[in-house]
Backbone bond lengths (Angstrom), bond angles and torsions (degrees), N, CA, C in turn:
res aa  C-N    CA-C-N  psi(-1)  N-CA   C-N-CA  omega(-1)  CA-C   N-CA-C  phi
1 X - - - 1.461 - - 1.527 109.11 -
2 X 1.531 111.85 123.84 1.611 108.71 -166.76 2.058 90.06 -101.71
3 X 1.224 99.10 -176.47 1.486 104.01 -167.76 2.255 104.52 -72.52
4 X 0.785 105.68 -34.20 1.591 126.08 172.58 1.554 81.22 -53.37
5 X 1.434 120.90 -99.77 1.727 119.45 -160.50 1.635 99.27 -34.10
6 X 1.378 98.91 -37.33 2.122 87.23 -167.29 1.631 118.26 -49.04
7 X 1.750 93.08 -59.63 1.656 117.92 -169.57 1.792 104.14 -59.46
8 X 1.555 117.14 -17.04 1.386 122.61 172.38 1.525 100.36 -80.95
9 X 1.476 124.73 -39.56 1.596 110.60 -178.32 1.593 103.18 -73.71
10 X 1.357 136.17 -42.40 0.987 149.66 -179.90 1.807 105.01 -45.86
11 X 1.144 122.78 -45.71 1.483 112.18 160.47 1.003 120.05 -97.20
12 X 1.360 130.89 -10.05 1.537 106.60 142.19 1.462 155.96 -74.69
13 X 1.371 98.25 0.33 1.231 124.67 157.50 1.628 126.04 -70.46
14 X 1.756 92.33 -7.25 1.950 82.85 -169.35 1.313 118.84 77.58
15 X 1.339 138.69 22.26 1.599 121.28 -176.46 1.465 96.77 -107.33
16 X 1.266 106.60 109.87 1.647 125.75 -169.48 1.390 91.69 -89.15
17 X 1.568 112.69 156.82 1.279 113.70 179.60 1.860 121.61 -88.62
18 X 1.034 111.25 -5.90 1.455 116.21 146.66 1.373 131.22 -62.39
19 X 1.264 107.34 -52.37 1.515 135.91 165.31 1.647 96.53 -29.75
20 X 1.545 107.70 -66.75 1.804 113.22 -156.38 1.253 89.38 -67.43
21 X 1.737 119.92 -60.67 1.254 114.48 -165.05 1.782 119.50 -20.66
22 X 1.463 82.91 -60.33 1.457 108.74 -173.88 1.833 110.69 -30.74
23 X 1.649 93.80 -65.12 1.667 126.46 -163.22 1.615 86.02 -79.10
24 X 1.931 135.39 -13.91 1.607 95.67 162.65 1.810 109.72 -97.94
25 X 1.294 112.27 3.23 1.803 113.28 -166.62 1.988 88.86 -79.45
26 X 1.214 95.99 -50.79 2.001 116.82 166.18 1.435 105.84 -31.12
27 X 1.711 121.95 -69.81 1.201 129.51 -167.92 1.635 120.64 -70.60
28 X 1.533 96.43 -17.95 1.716 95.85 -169.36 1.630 86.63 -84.22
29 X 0.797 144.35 -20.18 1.869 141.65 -140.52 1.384 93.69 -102.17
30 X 1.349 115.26 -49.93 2.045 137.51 -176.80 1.099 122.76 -77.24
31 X 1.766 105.98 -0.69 1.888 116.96 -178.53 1.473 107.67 -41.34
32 X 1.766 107.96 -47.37 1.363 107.69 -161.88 1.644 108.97 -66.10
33 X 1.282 112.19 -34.64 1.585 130.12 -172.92 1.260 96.66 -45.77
34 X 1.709 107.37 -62.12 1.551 121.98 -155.42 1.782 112.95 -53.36
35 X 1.788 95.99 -42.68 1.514 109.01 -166.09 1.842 111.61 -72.13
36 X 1.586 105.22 -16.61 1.849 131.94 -175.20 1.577 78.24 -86.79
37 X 1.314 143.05 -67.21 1.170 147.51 -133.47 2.066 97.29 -75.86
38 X 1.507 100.12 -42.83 1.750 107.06 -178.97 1.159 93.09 -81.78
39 X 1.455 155.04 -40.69 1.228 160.18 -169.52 1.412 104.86 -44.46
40 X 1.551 123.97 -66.60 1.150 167.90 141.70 1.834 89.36 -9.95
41 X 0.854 98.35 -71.49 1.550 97.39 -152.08 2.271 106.86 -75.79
42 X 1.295 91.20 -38.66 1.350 82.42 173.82 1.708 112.08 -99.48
43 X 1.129 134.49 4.52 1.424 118.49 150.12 1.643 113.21 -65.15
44 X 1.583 123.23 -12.69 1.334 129.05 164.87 1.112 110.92 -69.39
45 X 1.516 119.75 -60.31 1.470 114.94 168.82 1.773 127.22 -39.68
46 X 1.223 101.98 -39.75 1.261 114.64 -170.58 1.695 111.48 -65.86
47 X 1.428 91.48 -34.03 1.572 95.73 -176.36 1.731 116.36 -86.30
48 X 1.655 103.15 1.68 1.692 94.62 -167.25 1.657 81.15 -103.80
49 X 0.971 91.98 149.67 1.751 123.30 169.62 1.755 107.45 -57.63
50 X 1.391 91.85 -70.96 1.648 103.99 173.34 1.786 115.15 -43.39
51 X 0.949 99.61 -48.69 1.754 120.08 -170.34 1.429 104.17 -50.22
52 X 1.491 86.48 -90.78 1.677 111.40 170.00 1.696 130.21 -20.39
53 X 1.200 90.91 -50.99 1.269 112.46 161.46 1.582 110.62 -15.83
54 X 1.116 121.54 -77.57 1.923 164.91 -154.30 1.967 86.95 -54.94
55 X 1.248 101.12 -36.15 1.458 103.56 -174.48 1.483 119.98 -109.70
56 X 1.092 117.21 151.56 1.678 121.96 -175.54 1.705 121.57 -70.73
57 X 1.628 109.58 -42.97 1.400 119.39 163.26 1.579 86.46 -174.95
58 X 1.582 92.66 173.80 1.288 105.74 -171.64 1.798 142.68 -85.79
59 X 1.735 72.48 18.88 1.715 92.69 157.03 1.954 118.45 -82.20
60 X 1.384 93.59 -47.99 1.482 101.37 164.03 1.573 105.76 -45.77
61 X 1.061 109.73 -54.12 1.931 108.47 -160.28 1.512 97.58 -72.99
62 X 0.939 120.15 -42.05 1.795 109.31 154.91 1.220 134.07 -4.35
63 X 1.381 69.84 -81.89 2.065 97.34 -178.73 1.064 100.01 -67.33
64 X 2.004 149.11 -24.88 1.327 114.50 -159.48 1.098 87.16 -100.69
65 X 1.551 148.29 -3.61 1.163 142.38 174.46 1.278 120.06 -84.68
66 X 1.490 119.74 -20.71 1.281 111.82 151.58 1.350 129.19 -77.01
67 X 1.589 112.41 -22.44 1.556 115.76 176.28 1.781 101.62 -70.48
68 X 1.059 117.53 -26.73 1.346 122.73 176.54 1.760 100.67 -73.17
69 X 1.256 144.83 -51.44 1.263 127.91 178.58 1.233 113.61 -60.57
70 X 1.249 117.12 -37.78 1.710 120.59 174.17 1.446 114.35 -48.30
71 X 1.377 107.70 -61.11 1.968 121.43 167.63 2.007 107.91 -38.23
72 X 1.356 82.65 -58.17 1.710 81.22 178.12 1.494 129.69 -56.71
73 X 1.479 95.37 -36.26 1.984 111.13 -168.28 1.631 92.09 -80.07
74 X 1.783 128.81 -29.16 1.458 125.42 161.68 1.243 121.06 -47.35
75 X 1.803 120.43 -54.99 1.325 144.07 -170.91 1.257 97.19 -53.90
76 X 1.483 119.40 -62.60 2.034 109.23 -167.45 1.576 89.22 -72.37
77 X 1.138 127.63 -56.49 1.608 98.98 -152.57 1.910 112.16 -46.49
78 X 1.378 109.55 -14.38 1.782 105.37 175.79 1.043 122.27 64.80
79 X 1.432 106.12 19.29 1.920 111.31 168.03 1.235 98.13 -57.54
80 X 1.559 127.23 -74.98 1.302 125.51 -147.24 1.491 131.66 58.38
81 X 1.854 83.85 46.96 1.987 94.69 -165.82 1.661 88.06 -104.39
82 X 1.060 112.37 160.89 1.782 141.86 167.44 1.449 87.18 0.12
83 X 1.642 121.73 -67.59 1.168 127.04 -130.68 1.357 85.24 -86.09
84 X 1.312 141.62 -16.34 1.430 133.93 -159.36 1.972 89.81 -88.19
85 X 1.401 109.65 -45.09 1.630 122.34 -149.91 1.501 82.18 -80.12
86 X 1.247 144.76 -41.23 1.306 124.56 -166.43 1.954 104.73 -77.98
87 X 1.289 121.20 -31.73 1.512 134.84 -176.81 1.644 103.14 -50.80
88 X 1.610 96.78 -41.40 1.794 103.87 -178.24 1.271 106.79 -73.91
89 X 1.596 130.18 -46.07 1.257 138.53 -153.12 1.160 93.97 -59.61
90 X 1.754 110.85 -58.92 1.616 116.57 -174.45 1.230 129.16 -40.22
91 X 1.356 116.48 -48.30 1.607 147.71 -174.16 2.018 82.61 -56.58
92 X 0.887 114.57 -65.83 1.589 112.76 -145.09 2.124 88.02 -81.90
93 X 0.753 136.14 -40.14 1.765 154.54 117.68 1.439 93.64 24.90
94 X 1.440 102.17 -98.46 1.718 116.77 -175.02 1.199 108.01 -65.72
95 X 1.278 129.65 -12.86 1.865 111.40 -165.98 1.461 93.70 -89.56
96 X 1.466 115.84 -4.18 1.469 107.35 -153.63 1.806 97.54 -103.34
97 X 1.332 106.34 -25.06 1.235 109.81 -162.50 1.788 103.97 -110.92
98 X 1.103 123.97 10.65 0.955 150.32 155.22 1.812 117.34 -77.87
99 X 1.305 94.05 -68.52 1.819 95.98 164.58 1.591 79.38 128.17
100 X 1.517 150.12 -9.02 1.083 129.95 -176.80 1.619 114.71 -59.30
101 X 1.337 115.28 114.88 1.754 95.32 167.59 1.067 145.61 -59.43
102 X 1.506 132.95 -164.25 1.596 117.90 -161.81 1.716 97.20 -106.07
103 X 1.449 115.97 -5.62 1.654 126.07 178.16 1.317 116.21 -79.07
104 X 1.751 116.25 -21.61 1.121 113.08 -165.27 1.948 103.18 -101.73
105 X 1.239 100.16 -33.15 1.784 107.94 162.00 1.269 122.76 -62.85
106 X 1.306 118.86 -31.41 1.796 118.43 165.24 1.612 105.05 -82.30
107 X 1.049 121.15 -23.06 1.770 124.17 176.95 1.814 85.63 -63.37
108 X 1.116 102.28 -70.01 1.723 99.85 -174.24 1.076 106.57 -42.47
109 X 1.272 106.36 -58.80 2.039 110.17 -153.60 1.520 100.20 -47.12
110 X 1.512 130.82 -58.56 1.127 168.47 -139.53 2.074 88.91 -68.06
111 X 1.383 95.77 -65.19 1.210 89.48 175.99 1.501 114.18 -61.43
112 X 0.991 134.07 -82.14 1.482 120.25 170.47 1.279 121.12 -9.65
113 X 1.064 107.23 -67.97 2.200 108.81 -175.01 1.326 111.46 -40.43
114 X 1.705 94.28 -48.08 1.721 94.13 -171.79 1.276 116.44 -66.25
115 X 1.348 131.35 -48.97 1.559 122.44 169.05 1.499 121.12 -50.31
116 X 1.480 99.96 -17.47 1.585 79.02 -177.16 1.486 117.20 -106.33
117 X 1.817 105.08 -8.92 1.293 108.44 172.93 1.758 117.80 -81.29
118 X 1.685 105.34 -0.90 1.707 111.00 -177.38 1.623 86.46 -86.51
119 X 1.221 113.63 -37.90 1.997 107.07 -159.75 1.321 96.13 -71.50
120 X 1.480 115.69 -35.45 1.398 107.59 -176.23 1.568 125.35 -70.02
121 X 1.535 108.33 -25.68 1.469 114.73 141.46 1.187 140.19 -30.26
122 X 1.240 114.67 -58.83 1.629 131.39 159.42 1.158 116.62 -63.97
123 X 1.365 144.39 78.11 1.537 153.74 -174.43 1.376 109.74 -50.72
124 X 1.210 121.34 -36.90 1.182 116.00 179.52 1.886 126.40 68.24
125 X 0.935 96.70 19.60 1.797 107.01 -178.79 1.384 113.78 113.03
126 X 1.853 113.86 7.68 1.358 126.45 154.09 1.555 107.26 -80.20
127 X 1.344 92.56 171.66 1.988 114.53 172.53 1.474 100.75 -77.72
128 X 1.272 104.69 146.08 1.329 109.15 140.33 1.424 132.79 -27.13
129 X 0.810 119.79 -59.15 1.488 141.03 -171.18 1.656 108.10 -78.04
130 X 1.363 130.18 -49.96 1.604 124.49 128.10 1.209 113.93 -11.06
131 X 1.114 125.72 -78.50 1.741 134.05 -159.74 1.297 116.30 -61.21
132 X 1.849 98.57 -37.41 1.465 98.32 172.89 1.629 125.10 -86.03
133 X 1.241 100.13 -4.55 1.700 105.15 -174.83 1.372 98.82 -79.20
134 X 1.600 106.51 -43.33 1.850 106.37 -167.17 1.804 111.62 -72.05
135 X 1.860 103.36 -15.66 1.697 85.52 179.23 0.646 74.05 -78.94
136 X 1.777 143.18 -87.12 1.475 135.43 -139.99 1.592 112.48 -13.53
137 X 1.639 119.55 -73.03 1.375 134.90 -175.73 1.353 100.74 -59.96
138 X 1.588 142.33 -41.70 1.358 120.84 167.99 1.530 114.68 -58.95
139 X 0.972 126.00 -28.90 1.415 125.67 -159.42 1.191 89.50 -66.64
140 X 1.688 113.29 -63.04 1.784 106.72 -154.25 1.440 101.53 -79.70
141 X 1.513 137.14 -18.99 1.206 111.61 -176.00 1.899 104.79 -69.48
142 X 1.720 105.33 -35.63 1.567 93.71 -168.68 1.420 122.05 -70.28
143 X 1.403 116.39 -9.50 1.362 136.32 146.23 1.320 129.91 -46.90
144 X 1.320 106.59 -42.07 1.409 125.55 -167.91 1.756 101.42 -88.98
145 X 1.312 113.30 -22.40 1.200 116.97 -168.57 1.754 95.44 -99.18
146 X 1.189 135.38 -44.20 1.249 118.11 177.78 1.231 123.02 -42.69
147 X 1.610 108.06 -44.28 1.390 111.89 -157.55 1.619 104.76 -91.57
148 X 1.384 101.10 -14.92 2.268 93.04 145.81 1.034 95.42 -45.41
149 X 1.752 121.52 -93.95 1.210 146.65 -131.07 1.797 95.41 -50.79
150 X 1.256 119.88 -66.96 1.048 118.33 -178.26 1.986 130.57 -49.82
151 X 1.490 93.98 -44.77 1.483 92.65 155.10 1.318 141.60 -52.08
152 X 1.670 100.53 -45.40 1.724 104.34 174.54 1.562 102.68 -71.68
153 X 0.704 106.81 -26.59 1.932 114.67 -178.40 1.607 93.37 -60.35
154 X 1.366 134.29 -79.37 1.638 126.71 178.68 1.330 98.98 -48.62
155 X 1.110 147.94 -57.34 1.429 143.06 -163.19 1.806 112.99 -45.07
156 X 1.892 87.65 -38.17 1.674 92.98 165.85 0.820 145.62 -66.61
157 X 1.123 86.38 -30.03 1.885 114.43 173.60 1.309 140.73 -64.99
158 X 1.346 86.72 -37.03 1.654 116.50 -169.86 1.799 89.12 -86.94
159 X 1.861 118.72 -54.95 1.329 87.51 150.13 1.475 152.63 -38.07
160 X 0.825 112.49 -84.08 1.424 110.28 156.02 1.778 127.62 -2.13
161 X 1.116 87.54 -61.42 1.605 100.92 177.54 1.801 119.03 -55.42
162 X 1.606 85.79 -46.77 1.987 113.58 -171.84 1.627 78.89 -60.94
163 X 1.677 122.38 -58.11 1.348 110.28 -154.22 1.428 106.34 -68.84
164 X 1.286 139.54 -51.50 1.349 159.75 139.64 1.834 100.03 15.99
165 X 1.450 88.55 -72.19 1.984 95.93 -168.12 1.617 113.19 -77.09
166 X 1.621 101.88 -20.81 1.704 110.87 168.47 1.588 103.09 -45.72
167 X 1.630 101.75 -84.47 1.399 99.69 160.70 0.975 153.66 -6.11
168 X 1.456 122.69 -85.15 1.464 116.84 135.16 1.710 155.64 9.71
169 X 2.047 78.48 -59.00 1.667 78.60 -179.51 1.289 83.55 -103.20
170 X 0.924 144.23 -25.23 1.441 131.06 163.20 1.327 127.61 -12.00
171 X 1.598 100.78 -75.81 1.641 118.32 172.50 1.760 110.62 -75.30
172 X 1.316 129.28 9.27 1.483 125.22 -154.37 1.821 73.90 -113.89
173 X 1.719 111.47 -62.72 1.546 110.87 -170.95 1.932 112.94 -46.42
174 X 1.241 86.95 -52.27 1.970 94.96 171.24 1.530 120.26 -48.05
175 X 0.742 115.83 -46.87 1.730 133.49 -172.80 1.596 99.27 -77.76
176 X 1.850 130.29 -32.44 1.263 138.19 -154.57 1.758 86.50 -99.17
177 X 1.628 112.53 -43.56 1.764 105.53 -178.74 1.364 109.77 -58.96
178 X 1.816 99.32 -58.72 1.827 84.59 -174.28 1.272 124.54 -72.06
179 X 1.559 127.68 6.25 1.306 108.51 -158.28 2.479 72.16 -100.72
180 X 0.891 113.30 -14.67 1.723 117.27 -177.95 1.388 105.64 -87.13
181 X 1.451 109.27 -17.58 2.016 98.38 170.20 1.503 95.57 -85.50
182 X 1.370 131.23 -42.05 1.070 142.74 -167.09 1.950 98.98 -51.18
183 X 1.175 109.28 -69.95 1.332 121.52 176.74 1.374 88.95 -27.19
184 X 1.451 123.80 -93.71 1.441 159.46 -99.78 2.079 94.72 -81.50
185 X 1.604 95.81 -44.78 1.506 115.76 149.72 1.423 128.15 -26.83
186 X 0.865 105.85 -62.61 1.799 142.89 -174.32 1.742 109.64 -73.83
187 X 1.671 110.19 -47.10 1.398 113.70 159.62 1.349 123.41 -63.05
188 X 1.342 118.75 -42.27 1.491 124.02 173.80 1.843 117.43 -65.77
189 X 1.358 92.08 -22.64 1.592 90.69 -179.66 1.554 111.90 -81.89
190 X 1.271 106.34 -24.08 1.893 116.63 -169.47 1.866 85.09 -91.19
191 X 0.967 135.29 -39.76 1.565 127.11 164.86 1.379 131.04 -41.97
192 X 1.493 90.36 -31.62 1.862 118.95 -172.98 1.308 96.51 -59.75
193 X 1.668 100.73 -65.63 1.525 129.94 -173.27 1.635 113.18 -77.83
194 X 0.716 129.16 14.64 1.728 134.17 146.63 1.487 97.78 -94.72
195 X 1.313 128.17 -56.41 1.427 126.04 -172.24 1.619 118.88 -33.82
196 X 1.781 87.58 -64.05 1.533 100.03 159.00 1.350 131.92 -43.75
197 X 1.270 120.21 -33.78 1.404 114.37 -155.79 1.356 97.40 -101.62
198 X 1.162 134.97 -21.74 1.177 158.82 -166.62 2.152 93.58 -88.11
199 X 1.065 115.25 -82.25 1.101 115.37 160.00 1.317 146.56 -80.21
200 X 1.376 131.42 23.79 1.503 133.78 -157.93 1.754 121.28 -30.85
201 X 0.955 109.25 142.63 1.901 100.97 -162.10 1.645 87.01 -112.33
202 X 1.166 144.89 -8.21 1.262 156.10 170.25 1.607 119.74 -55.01
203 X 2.092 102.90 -40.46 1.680 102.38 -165.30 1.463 87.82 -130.44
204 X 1.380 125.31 140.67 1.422 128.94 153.29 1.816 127.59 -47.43
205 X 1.491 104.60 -19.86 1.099 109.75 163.70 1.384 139.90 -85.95
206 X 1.419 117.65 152.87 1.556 125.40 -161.17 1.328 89.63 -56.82
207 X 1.313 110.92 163.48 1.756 128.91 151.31 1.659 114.52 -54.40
208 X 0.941 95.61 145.87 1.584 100.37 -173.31 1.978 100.38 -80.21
209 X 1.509 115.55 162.11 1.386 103.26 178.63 1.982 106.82 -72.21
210 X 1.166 116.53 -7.96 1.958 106.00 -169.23 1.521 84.12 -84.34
211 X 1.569 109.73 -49.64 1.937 102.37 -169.84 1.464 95.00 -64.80
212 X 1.294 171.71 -56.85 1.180 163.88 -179.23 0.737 98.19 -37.59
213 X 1.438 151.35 -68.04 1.373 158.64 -129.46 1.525 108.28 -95.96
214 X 0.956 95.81 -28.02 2.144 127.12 -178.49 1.799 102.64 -75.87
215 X 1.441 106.11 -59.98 1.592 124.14 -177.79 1.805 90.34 -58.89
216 X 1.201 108.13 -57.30 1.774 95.71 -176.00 1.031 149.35 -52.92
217 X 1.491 100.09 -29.86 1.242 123.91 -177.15 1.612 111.99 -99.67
218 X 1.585 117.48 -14.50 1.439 85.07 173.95 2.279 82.92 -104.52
219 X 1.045 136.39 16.87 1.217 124.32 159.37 1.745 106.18 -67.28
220 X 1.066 104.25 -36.01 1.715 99.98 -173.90 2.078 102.60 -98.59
221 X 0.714 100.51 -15.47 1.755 93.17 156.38 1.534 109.77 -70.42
222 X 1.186 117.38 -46.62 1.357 134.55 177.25 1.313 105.40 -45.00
223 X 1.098 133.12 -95.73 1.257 149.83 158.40 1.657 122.95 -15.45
224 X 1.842 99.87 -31.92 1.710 88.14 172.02 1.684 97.46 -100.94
225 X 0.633 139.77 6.32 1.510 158.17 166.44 1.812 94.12 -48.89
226 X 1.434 76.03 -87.55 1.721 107.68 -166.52 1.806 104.02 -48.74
227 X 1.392 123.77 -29.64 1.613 136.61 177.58 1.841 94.36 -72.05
228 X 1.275 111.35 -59.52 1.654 92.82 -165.70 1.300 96.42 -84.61
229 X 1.509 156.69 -25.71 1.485 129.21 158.11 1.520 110.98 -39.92
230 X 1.268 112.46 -56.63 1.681 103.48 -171.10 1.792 110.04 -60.24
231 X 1.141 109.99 -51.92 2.313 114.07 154.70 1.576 90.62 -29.68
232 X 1.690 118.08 -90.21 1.268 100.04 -176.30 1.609 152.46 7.12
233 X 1.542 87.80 -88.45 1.449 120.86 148.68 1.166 130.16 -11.42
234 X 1.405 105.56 -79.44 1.184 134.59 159.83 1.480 108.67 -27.95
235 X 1.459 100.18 -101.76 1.738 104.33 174.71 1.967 130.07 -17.90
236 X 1.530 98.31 -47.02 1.115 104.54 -152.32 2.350 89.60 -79.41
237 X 1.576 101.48 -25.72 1.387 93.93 -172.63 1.219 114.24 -66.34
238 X 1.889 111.32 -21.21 1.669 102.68 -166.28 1.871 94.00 -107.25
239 X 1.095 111.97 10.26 1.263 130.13 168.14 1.654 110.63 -67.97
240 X 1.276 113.61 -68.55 1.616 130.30 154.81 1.636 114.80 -32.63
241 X 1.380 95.55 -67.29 1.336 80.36 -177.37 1.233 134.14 -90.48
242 X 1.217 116.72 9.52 1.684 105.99 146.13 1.686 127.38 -97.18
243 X 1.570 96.37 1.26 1.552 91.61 146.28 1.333 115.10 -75.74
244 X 1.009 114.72 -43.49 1.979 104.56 -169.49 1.366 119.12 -70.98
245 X 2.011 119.58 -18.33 1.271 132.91 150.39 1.730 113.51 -38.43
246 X 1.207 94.07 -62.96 2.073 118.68 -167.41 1.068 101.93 -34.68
């Protein structure tokens, strides 16, 4: 997804620029909520076995929880400039190349939204009508933000994969040449030996008709040999390359 496809999901989502305004005057006031709200969520991480895992110690988990408040304090302000679309790309980027799945980041996400879409309930000395503009605008931006995260996340994947089968036929084509020079070796030597048998340079006398008949027949084994390696060949090159197309 280049920044053009974004700013097209970005109005199709509806996030009017009142709307954001709204959801960043909302977000600057709820910083503290937000940072209790990630607090919250990765001392959970910290405590699951499975989770934890994902991180080295809990200086790392630190830092991604603050790179995660940063992503968030981007999300309400509702720019949705470069710097916001690459913050998502990343997020969905590392979860992918990491091995975290896409069930366990909406398990997270999920928690987050919800605390902040109940506080945002509670207006707190806003209108009604305030309260309802900013879920509205939280809703679709955190919507709007999964389905970054989740896209660049397949995008990784699908890398991965492209690089994966490169590979592959990589070492499959290498292993398919030499094991076809190898053959091709092996044909020239049984050619040698029809030659011979066919002509022996040893006796002044002709070939007998069974050794003629012997020389011929493995010359034309030879020869259909050497026709379906090159078929082979063939097949297996445009074989490759529409794996490395795929």
């Amino acid at each position: 997804m280049d920044f053009a496809e974004f700013r097209q999901l970005v109005d199709a989502m509806g996030l009017t620029q009142d709307a954001c305004e709204e959801m960043d005057r909302w977000g600057h006031e709820r910083a503290p909520r937000l940072k209790k709200a990630l607090l919250e969520l990765y001392t959970t991480i910290a405590e699951s076995p499975d989770l934890s895992a994902y991180f080295a110690d809990i200086e790392q988990l630190g830092h991604v929880r603050q790179k995660q408040y940063e992503h968030w304090r981007s999300l309400l302000t509702g720019l949705f400039d470069e710097t916001y679309l690459e913050s998502a790309r990343r997020i969905g980027h590392v979860h992918c190349s990491i091995g975290l799945e896409p069930h366990a980041f909406l398990t997270g996400y999920a928690a987050v939204l919800s605390k902040l879409l109940r506080d945002a309930s509670r207006p707190a000395g806003h209108s009604s009508a305030s309260a309802d503009t900013v879920i509205d605008a939280l809703t679709r931006a955190a919507l709007l933000d999964i389905g970054v995260a989740l896209t660049s996340y397949s995008e990784a994947e699908q890398s991965k994969a492209r690089h994966t089968r490169l590979k592959f036929s990589n070492s499959f084509r290498l292993t398919m040449a030499q094991t076809m020079t190898e053959l091709e070796q092996s044909m020239d030597r049984l050619n040698q030996a029809a030659a011979l048998l066919g002509n022996p340079d040893d006796t002044p006398q002709a070939p007998t008709p069974d050794t003629a008949a012997l020389a011929r027949s493995v010359t034309d084994a030879s020869a259909m040999v050497s026709a379906q390696l090159d078929d082979l060949r063939a097949r297996m090159d445009a074989f490759m390359a529409a794996a490395c197309e795929a």
